[in-house]
C-alpha positions in Angstrom: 5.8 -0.9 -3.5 6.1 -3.8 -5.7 3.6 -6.6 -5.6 6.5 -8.7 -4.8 7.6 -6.5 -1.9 3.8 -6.6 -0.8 3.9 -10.3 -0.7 7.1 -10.1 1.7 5.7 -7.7 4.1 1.9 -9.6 4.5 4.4 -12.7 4.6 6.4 -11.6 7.7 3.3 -9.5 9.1 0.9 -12.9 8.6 3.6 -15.5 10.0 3.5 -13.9 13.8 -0.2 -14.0 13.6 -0.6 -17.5 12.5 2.0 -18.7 14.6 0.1 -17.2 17.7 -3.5 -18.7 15.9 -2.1 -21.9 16.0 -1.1 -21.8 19.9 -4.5 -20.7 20.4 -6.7 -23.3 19.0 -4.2 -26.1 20.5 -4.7 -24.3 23.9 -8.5 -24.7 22.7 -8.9 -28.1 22.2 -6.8 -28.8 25.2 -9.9 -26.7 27.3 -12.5 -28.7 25.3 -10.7 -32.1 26.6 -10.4 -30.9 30.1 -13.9 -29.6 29.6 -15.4 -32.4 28.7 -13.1 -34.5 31.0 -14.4 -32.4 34.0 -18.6 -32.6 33.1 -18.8 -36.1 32.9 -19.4 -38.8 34.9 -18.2 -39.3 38.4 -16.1 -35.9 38.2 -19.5 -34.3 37.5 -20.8 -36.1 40.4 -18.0 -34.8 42.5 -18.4 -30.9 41.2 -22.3 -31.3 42.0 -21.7 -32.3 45.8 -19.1 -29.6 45.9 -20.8 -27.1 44.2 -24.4 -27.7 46.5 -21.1 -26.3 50.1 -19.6 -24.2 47.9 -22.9 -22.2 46.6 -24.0 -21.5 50.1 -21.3 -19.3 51.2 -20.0 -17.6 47.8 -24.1 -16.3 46.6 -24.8 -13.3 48.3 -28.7 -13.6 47.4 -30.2 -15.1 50.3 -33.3 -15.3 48.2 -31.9 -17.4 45.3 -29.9 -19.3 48.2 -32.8 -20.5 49.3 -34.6 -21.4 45.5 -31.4 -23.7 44.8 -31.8 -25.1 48.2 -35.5 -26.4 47.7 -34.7 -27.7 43.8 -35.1 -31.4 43.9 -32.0 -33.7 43.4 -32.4 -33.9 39.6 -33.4 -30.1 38.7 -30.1 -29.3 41.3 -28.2 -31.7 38.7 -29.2 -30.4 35.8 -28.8 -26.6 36.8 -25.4 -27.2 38.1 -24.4 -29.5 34.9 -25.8 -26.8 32.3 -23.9 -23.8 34.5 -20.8 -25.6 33.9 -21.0 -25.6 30.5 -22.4 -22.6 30.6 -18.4 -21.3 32.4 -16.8 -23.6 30.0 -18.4 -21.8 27.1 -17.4 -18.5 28.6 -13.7 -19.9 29.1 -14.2 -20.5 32.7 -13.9 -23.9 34.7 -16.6 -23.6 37.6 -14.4 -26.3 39.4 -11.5 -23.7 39.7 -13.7 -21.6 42.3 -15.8 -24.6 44.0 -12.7 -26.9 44.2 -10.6 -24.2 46.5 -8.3 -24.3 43.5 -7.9 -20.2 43.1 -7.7 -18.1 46.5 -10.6 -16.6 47.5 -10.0 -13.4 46.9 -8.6 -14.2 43.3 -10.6 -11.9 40.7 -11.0 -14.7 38.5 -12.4 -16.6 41.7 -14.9 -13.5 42.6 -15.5 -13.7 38.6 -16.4 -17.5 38.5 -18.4 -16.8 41.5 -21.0 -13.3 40.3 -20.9 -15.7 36.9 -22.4 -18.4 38.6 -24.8 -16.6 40.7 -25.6 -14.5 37.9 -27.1 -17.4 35.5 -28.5 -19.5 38.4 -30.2 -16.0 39.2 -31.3 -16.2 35.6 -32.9 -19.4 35.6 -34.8 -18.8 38.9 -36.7 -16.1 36.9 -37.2 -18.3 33.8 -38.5 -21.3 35.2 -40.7 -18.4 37.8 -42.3 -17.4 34.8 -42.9 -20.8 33.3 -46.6 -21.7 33.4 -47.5 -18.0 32.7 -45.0 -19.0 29.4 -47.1 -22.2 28.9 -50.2 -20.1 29.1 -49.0 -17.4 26.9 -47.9 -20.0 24.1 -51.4 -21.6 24.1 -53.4 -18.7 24.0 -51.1 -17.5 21.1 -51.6 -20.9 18.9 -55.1 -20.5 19.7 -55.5 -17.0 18.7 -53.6 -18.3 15.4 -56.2 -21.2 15.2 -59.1 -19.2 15.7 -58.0 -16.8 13.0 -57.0 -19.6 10.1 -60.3 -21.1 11.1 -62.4 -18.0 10.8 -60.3 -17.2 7.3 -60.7 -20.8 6.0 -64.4 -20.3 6.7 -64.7 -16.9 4.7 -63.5 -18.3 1.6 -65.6 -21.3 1.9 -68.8 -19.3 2.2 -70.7 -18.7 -0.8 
């Protein structure tokens, strides 16, 4: 095959591709509008009531339930803000499910749903485990201290 003849077929093998590409990133920055359209401000707002009904009868972990439930009004607001950009990342709207806008029994609902349980679950464990973090960190830099220190005073020793 010529190199001529190679150019042709990559040409008409490329052209479908790039054609598709280009649909893709427009439907992309169309998601990161609506995205960014749906976590802020009032619409935010709105998703954070809904989500704090919806939450309550989608989780099946009566457990974690009950954690969101006790979260003050600002760590509720925060979880819920970061797990809907945490869907939006994933190419998932949380307001599809909490909004009643796919039917319940929708796999992409059930999907949005075990997502959002799923990272919520996550952060319950994290923020569980964060003064034994905390402690863990500091005992670590002073470990590190302690060492420097006993090494800076070994080569300052005659």
């Amino acid at each position: 095959m010529s190199h001529t003849d190679l150019r042709m077929k990559f040409k008409q093998l490329a052209t479908p591709f790039a054609d598709e590409m280009k649909a893709f990133v427009g439907e992309l920055s169309g998601w990161a509008v609506d995205s960014s359209k749906r976590i802020s401000g009032v619409e935010q707002q709105q998703l954070n009531a809904a989500f704090l009904l919806w939450y309550e009868e989608h989780f099946e972990d009566p457990q974690l339930k009950g954690w969101i439930g006790t979260l003050d009004p600002v760590s509720q607001r925060i979880l819920i803000e970061q797990l809907t950009h945490f869907c939006a990342d994933l190419g998932l709207e949380l307001a599809w499910a909490v909004d009643g806008l796919l039917d319940a029994d929708d796999p992409l609902a059930r999907a949005i749903a075990d997502t959002a349980e799923n990272y919520c679950r996550a952060c319950q464990v994290a923020t569980g485990q964060y003064v034994q973090a905390q402690q863990f960190r500091r005992s670590r830099y002073l470990a590190k201290l302690q060492a420097k220190t006993a090494a800076h005073s070994d080569t300052e020793s005659p």
